[in-house]
C-alpha positions as YAML, in Angstrom:
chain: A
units: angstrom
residues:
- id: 1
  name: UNK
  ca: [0.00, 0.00, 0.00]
- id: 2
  name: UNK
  ca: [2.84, 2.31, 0.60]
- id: 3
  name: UNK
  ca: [3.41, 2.24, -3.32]
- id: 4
  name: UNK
  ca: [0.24, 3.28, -4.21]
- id: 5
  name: UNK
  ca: [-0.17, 6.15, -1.80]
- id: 6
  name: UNK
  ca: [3.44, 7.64, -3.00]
- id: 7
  name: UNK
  ca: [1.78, 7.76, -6.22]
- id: 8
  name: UNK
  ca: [-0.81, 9.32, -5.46]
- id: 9
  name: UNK
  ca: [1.15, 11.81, -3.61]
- id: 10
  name: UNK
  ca: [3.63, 12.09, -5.91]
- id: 11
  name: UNK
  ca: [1.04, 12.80, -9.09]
- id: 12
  name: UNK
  ca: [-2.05, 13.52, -7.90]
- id: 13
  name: UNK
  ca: [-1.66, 15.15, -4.53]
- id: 14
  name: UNK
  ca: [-4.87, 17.80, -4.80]
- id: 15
  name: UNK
  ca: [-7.37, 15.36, -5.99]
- id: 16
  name: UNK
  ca: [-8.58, 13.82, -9.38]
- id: 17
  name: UNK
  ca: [-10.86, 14.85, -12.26]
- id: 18
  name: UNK
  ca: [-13.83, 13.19, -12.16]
- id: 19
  name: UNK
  ca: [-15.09, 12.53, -16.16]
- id: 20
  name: UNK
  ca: [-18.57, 11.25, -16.86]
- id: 21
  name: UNK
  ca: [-18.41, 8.14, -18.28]
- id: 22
  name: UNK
  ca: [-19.57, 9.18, -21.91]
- id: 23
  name: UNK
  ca: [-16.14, 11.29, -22.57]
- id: 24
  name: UNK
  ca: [-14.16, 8.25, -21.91]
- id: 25
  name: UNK
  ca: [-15.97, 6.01, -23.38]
- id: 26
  name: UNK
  ca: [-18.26, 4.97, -26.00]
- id: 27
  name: UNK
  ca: [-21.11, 2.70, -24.87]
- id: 28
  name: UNK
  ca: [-22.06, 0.11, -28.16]
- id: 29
  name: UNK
  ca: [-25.24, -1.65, -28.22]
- id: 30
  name: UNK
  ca: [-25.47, -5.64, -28.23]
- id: 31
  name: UNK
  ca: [-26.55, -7.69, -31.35]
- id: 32
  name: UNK
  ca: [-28.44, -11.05, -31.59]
- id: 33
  name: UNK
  ca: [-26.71, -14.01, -32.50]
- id: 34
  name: UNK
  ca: [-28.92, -16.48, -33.32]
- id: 35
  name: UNK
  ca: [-27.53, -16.48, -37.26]
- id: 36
  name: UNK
  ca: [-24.06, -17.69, -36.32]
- id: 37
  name: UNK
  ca: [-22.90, -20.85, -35.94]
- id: 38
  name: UNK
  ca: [-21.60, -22.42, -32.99]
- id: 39
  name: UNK
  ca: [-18.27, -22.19, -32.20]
- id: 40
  name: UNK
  ca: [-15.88, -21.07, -29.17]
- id: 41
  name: UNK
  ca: [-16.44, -17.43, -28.76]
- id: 42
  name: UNK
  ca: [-18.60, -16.66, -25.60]
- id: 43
  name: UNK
  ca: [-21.90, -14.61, -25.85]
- id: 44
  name: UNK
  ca: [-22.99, -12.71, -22.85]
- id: 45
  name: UNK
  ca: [-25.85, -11.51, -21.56]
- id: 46
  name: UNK
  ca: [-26.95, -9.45, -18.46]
- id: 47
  name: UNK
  ca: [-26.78, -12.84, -16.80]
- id: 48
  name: UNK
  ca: [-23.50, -13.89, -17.92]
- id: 49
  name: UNK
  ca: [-22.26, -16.30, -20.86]
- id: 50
  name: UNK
  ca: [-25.00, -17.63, -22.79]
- id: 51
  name: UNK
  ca: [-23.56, -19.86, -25.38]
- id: 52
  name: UNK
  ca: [-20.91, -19.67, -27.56]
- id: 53
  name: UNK
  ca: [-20.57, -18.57, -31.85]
- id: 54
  name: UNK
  ca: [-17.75, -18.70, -34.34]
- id: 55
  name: UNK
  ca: [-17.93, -14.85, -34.73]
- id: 56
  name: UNK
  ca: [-16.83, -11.91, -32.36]
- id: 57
  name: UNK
  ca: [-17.96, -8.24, -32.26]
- id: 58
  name: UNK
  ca: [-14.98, -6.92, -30.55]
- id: 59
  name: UNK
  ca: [-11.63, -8.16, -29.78]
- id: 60
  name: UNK
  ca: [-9.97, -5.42, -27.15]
- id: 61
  name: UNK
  ca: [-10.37, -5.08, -23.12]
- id: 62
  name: UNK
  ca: [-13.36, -3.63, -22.27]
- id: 63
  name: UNK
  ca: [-16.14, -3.64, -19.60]
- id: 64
  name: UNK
  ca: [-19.46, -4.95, -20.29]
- id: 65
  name: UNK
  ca: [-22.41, -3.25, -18.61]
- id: 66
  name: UNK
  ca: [-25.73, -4.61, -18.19]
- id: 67
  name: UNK
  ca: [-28.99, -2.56, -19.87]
- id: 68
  name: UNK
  ca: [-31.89, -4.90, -18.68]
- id: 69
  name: UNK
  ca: [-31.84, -7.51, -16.17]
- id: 70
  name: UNK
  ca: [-29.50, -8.34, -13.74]
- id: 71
  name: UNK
  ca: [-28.03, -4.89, -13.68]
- id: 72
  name: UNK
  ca: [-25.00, -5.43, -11.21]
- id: 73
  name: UNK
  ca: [-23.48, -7.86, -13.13]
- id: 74
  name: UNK
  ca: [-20.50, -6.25, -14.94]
- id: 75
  name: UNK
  ca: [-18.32, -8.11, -16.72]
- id: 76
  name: UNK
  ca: [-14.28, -7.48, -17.54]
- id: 77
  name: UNK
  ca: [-13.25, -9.08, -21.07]
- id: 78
  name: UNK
  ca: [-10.19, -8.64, -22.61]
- id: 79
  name: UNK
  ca: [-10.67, -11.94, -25.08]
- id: 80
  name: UNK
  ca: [-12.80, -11.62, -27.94]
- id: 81
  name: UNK
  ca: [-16.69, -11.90, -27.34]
- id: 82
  name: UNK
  ca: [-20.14, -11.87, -28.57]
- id: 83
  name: UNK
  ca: [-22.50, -9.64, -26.63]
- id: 84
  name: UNK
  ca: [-26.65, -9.63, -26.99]
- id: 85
  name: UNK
  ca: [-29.25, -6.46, -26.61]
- id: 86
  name: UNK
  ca: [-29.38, -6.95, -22.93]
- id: 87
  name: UNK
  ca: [-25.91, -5.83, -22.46]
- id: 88
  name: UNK
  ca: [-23.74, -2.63, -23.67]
- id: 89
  name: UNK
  ca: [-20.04, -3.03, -24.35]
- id: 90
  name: UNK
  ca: [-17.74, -0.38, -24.11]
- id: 91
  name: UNK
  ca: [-15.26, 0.62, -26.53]
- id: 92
  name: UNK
  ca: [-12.20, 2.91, -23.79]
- id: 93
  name: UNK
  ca: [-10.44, 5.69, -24.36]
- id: 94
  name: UNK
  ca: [-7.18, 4.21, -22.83]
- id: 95
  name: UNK
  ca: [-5.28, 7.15, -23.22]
- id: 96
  name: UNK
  ca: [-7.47, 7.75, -20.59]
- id: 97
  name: UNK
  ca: [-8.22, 5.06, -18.56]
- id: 98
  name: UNK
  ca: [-7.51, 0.82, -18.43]
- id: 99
  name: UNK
  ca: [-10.43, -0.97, -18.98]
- id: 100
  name: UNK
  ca: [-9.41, -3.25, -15.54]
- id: 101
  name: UNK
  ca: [-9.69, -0.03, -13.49]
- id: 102
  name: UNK
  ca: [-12.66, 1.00, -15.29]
- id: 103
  name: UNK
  ca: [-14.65, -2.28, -14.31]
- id: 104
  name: UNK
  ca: [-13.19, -1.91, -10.87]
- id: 105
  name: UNK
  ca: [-14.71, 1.65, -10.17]
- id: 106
  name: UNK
  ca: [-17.98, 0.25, -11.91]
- id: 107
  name: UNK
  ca: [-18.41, -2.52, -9.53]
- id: 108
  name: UNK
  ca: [-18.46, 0.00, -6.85]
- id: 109
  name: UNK
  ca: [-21.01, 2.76, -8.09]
- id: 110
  name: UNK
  ca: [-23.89, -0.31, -7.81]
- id: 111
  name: UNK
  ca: [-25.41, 0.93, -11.27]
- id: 112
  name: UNK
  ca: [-28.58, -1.11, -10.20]
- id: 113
  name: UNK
  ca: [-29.44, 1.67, -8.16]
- id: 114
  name: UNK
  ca: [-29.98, 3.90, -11.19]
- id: 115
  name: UNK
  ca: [-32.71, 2.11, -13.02]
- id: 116
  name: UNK
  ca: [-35.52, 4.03, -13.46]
- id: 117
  name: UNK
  ca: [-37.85, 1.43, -15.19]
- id: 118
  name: UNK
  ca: [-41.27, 0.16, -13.66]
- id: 119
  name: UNK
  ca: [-40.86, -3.10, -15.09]
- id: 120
  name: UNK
  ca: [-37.89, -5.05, -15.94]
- id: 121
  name: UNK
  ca: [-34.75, -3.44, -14.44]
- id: 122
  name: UNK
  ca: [-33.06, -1.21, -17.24]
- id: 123
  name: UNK
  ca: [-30.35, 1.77, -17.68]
- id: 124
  name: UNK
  ca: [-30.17, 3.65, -20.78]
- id: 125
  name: UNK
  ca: [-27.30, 5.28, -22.84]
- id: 126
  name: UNK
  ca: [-27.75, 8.36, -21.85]
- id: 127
  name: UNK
  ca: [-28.28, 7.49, -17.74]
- id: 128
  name: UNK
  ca: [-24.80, 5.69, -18.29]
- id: 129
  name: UNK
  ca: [-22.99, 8.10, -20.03]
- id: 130
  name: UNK
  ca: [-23.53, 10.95, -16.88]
- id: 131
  name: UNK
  ca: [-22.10, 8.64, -14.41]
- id: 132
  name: UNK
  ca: [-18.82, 10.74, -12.69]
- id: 133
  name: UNK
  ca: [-15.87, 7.75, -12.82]
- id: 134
  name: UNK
  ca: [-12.95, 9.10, -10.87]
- id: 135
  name: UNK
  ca: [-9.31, 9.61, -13.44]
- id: 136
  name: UNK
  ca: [-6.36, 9.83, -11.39]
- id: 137
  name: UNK
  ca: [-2.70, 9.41, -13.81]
- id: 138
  name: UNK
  ca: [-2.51, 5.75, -15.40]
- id: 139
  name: UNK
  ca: [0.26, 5.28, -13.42]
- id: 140
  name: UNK
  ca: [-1.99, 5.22, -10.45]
- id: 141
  name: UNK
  ca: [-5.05, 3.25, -12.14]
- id: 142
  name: UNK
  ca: [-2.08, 0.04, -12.67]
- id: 143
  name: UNK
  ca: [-0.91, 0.26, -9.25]
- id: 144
  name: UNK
  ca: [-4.72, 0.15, -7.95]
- id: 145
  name: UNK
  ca: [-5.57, -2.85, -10.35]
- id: 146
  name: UNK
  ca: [-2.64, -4.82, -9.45]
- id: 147
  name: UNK
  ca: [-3.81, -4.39, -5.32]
- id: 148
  name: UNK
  ca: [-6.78, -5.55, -6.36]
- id: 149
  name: UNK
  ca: [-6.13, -8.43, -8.77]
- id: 150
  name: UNK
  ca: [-3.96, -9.78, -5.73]
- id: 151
  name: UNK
  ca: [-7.56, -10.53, -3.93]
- id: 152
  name: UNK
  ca: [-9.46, -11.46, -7.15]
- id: 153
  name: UNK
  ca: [-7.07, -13.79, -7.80]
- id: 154
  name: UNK
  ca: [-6.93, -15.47, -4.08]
- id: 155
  name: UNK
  ca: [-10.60, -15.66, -4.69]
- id: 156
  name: UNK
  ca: [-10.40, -17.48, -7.36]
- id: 157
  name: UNK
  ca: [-8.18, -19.82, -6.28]
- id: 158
  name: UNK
  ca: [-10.38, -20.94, -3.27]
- id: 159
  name: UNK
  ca: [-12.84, -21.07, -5.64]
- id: 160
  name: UNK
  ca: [-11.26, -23.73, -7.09]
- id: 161
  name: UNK
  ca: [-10.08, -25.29, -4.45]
- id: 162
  name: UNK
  ca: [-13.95, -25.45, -2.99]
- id: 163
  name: UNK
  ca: [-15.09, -26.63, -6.41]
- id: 164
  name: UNK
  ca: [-12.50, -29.79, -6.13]
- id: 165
  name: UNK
  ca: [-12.98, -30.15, -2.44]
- id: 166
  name: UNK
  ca: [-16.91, -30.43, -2.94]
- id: 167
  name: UNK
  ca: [-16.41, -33.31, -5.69]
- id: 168
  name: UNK
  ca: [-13.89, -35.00, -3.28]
- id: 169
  name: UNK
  ca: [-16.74, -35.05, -1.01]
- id: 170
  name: UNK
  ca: [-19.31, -35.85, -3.16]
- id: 171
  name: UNK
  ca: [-17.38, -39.00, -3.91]
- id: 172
  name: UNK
  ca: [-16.30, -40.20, -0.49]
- id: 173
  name: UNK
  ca: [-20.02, -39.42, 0.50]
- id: 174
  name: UNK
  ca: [-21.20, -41.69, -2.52]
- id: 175
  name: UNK
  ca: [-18.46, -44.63, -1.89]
- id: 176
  name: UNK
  ca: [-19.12, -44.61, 1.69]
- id: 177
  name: UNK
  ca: [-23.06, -44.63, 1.26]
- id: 178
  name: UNK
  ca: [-23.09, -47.30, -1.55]
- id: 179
  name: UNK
  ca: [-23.75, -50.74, -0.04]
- id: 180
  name: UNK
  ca: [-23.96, -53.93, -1.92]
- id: 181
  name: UNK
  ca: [-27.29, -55.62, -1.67]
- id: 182
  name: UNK
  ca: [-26.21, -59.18, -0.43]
- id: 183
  name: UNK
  ca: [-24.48, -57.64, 2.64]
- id: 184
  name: UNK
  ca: [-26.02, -59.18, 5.79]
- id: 185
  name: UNK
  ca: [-25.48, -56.30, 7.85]
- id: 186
  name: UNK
  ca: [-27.71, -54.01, 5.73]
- id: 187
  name: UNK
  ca: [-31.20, -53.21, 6.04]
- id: 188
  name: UNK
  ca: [-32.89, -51.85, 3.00]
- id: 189
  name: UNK
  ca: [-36.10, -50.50, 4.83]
- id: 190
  name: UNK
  ca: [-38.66, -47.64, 2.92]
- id: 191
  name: UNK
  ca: [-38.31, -44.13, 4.55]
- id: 192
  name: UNK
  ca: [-42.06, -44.54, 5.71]
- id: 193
  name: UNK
  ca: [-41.60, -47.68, 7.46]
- id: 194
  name: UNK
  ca: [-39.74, -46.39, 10.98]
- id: 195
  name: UNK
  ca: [-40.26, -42.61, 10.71]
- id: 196
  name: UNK
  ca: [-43.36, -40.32, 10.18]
- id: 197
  name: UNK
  ca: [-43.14, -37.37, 7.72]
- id: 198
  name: UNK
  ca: [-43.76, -33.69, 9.32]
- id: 199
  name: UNK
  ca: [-45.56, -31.04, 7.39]
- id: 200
  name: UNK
  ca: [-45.05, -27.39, 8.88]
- id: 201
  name: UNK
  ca: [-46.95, -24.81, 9.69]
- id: 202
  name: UNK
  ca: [-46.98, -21.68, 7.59]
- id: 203
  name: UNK
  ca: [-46.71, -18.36, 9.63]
- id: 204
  name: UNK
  ca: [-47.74, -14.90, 8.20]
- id: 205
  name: UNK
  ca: [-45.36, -12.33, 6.60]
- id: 206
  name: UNK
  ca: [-46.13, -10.30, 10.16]
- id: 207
  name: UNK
  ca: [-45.36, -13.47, 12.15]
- id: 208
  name: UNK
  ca: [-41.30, -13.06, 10.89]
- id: 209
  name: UNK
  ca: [-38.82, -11.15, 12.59]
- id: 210
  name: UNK
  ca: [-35.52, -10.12, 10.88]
- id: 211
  name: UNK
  ca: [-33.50, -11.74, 13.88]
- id: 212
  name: UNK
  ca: [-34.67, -13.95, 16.72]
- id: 213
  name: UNK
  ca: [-34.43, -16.96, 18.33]
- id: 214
  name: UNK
  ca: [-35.46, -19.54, 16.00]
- id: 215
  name: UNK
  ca: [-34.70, -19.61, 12.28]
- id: 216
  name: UNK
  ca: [-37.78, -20.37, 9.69]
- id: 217
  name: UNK
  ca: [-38.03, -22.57, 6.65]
- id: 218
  name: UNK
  ca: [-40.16, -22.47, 3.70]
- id: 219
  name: UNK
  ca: [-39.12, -22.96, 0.31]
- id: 220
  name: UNK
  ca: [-35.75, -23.44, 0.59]
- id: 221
  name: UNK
  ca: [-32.56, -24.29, 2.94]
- id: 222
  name: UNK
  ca: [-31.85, -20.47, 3.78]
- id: 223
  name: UNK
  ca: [-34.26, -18.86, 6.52]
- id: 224
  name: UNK
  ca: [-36.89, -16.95, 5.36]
- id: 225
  name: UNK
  ca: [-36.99, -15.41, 9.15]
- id: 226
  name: UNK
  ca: [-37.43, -15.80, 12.65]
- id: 227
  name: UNK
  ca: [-39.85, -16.83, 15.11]
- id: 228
  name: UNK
  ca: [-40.32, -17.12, 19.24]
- id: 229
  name: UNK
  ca: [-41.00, -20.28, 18.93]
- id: 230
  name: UNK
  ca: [-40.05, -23.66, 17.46]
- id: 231
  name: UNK
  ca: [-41.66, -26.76, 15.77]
- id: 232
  name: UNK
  ca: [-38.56, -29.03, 15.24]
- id: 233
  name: UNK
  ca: [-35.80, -30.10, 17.01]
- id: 234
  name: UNK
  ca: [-32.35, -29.34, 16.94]
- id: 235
  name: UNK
  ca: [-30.26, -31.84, 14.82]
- id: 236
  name: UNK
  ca: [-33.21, -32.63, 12.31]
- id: 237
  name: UNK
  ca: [-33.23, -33.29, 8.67]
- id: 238
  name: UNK
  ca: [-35.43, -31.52, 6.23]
- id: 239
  name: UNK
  ca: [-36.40, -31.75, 2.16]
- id: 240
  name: UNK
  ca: [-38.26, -28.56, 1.00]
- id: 241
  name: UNK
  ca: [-41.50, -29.68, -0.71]
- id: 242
  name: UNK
  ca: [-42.22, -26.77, -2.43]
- id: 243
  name: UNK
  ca: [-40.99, -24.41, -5.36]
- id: 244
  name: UNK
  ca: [-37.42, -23.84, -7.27]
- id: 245
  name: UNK
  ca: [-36.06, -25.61, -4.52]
- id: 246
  name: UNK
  ca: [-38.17, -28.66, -4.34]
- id: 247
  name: UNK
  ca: [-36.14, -32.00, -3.49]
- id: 248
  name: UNK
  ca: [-33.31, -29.97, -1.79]
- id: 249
  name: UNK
  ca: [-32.30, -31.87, 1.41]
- id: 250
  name: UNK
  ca: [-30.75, -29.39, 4.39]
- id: 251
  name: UNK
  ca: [-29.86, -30.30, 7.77]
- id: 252
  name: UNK
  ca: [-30.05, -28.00, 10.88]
- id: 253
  name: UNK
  ca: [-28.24, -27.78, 14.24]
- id: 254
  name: UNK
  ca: [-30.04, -25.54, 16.13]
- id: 255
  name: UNK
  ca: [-34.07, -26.05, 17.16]
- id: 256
  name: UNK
  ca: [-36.42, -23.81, 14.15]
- id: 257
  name: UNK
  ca: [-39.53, -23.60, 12.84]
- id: 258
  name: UNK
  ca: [-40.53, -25.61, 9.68]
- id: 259
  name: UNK
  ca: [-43.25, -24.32, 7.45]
- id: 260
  name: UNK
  ca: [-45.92, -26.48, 5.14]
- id: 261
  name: UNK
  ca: [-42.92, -25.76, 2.60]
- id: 262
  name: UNK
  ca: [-40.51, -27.60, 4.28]
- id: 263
  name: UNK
  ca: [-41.07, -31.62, 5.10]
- id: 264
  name: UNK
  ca: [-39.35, -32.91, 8.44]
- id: 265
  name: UNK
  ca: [-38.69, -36.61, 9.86]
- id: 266
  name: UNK
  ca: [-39.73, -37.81, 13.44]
- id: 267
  name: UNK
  ca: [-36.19, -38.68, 15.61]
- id: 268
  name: UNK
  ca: [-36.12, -42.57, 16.26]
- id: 269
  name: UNK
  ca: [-33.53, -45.15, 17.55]
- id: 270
  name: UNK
  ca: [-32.91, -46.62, 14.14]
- id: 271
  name: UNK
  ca: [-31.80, -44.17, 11.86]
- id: 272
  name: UNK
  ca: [-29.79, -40.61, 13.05]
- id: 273
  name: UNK
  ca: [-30.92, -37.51, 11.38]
- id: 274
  name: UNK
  ca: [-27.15, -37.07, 10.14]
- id: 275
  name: UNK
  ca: [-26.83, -39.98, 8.56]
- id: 276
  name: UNK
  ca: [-30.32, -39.56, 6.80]
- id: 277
  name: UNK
  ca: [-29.23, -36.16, 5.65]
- id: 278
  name: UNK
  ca: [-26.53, -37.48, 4.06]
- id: 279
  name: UNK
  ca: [-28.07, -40.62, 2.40]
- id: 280
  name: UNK
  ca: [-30.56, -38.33, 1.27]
- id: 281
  name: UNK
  ca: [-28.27, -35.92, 0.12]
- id: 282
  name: UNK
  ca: [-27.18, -38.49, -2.12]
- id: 283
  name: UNK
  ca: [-30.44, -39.14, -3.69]
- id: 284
  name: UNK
  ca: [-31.15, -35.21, -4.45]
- id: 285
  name: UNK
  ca: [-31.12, -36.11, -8.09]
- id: 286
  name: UNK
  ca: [-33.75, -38.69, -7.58]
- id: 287
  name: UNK
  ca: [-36.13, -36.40, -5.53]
- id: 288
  name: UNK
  ca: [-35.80, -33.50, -7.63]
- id: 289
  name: UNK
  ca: [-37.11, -35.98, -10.74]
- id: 290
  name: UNK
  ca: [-40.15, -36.83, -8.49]
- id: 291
  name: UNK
  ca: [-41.30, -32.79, -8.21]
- id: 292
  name: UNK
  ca: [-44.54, -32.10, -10.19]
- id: 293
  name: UNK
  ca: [-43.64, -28.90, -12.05]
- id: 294
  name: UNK
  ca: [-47.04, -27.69, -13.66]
- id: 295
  name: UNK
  ca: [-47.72, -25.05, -11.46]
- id: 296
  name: UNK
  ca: [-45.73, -24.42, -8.57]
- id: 297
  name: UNK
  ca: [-43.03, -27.27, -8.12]
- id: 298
  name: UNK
  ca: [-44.52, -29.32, -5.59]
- id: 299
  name: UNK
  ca: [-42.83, -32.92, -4.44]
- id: 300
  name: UNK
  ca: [-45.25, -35.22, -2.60]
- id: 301
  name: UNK
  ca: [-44.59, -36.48, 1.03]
- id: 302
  name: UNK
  ca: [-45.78, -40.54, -0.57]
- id: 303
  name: UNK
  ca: [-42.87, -39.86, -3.15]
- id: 304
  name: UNK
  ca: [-40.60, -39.70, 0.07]
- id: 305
  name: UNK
  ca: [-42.12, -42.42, 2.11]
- id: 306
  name: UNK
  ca: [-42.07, -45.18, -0.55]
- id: 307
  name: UNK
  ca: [-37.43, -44.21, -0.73]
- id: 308
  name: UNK
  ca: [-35.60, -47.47, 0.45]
- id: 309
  name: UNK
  ca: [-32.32, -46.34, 1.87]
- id: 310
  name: UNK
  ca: [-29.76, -48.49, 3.72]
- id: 311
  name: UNK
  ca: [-30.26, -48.93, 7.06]
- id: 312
  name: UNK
  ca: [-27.08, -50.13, 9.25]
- id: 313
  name: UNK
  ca: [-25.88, -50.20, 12.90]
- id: 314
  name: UNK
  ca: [-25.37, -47.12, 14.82]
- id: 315
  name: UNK
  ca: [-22.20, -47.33, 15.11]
- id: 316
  name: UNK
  ca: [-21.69, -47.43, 11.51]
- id: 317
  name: UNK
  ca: [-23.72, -44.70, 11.17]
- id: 318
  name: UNK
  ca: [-21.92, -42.46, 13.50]
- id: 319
  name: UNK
  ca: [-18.53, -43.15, 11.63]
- id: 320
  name: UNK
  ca: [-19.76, -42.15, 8.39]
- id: 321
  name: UNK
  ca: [-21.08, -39.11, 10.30]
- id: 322
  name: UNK
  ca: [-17.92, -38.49, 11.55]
- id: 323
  name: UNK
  ca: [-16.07, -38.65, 7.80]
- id: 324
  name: UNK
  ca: [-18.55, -36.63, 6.54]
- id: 325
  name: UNK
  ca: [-18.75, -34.18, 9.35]
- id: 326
  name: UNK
  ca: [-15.20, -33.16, 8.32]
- id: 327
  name: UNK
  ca: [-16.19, -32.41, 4.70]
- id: 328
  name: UNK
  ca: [-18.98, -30.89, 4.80]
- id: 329
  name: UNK
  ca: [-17.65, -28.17, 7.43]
- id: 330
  name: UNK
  ca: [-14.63, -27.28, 4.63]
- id: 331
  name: UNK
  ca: [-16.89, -27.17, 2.18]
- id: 332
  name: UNK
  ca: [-19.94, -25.79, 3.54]
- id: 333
  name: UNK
  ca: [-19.51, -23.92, 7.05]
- id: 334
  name: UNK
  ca: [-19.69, -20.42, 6.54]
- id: 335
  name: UNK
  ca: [-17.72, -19.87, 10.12]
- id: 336
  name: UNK
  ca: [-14.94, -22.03, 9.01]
- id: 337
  name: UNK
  ca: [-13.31, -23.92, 6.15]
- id: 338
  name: UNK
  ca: [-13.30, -22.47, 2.77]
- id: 339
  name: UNK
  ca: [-16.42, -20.67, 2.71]
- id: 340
  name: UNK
  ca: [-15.17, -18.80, 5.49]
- id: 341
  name: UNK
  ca: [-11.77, -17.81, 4.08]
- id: 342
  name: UNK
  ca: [-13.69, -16.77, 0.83]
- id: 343
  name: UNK
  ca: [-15.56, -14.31, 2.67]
- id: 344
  name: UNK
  ca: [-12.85, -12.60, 4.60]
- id: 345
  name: UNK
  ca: [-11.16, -12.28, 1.41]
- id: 346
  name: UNK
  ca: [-13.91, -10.72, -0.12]
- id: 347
  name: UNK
  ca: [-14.42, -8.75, 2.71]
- id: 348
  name: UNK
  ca: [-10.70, -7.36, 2.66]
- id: 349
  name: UNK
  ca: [-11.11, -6.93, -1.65]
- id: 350
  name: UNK
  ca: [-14.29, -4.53, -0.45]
- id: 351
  name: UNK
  ca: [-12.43, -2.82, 2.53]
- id: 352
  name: UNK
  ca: [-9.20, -2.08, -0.02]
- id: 353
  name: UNK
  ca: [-11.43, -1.33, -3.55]
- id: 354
  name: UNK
  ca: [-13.71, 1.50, -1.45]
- id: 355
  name: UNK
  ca: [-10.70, 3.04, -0.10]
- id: 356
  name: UNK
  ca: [-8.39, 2.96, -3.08]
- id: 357
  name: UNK
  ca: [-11.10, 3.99, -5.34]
- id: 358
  name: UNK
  ca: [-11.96, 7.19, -3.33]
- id: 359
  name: UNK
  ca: [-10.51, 10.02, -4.39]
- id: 360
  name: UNK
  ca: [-11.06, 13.43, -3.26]
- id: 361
  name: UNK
  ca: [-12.18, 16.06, -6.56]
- id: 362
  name: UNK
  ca: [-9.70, 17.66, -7.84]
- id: 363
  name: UNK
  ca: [-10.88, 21.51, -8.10]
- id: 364
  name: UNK
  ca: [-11.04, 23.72, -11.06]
...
């Protein structure tokens, strides 16, 4: 950091110019592609890469920045590309400015916030082209990229260390759950057979508190709220029954509230709730293929009773558990493992992009 604030010192000690975006750049509308062929040059939309053509409509760096949709996705791309009408590219002035800065400062105004539209989110041209981008000396705008690449890049390494340690995972979980069917000390019993299948109870938007004691589910494996009081206890396994999420299988540690969306098991001295997690983690697949999608996505409690799964001793159980356990906190646990170090990265890459990218203006 000491580099970076000589420079700034050094050539830019009063300030920077701020430039609106339009005399530094010049925004170019997207194209559709559906008359090319396939071939390995992406296409992007506001949501990201779409599919890929034989053809590209422009070859240098530049930042691509969303007009309808998802409008805080911008992109950096300094390989050649395809854009559609949902997204502007930008051809840069780089006299000016470096297209990796540019995206930087971009990612940091949160452009969302200017969309005027009723509808659909959308920016224009001419919203875009007013927006004040700060220009201190190139000089300065390398320095700050290269700070910043340093925590994109660790980023992206965990990421991809997290990718391979999930499909480790995955596979121990698989090897260690797959049984062969002549083996004496295996039980292949149907789910409905020694537990009972809880339905929730939905609660009101009114009923929800933003924090609280217990955590809610409906609809998915991420708490929709909180509530005073509980339905389920700690340690219990859950499939969501209803909606995009359907089929999902999540696991809880704490005591929470389970609505109709959200299907529970009754504890009993046969199977743990762990170990059912995890053998029914396995079968996701399989109970997302049994969710009736006309209408809202909706999977059927008989769907779950009628699962066989294998049913062995305790003991067993609770050393699988234990194997697993260890996996699914590096891979999963936002307090620890590689979730966690992903987010204090990204928390530092936040910390150091607001402060390097503020600049006091540079007077007339």
């Amino acid at each position: 950091m000491s580099q970076i604030q000589e420079l700034i010192r050094r050539l830019c000690p009063n300030g920077v110019e701020f430039k609106d975006l339009g005399r530094i750049v010049i925004i170019k509308n997207g194209k559709d592609y559906k008359h090319l062929v396939p071939g390995n040059i992406p296409v992007y939309g506001s949501g990201g890469i779409m599919t890929y053509v034989n053809k590209y409509v422009y070859n240098k760096p530049t930042v691509l920045i969303p007009r309808k949709g998802s409008l805080g996705n911008i992109f950096y791309i300094d390989t050649p590309f395809w854009n559609v009408d949902t997204i502007f590219y930008t051809e840069i002035d780089t006299k000016q400015i470096e297209a990796k800065y540019l995206y930087y400062v971009l990612a940091k105004q949160h452009l969302e916030n200017l969309n005027k539209a009723g509808g659909v989110p959308s920016l224009t041209q001419s919203i875009l082209n007013k927006v004040k981008i700060p220009v201190p000396p190139l000089e300065v705008q390398n320095e700050i990229v290269r700070i910043l690449d340093t925590f994109t890049s660790h980023t992206a390494e965990l990421q991809a260390e997290l990718q391979a340690r999930k499909e480790q995972y995955e596979y121990y979980r698989n090897k260690l759950l797959s049984f062969d069917k002549n083996n004496v000390d295996v039980r292949w019993i149907k789910i409905g057979e020694f537990c009972k299948i809880l339905r929730g109870k939905r609660l009101t938007t009114k009923e929800l508190d933003t924090n609280g004691k217990f955590p809610v589910f409906h609809g998915g494996i991420k708490p929709i709220g909180f509530y005073p009081h509980s339905n389920r206890a700690a340690n219990s396994t859950m499939i969501i029954n209803v909606g995009a999420s359907a089929g999902t299988v999540g696991f809880c540690k704490t005591a929470f509230w389970s609505s109709d969306g959200c299907f529970c098991f009754t504890h009993n001295k046969i199977v743990i709730q762990k170990y059912l997690f995890y053998v029914l983690q396995s079968m996701e697949i399989s109970l997302k293929s049994k969710v009736r999608i006309a209408g809202i996505p909706t999977l059927d409690n008989k769907n779950i009773e009628r699962l066989v799964i294998p049913v062995i001793s305790l003991s067993e159980q609770q050393r699988i558990i234990s194997i697993l356990d260890k996996f699914e906190t590096l891979v999963n646990d936002l307090t620890e493992g590689i979730p966690a170090e992903i987010a204090a990265v990204q928390e530092q890459y936040e910390y150091y992009r607001n402060k390097l990218l503020s600049f006091p203006k540079l007077e007339a």
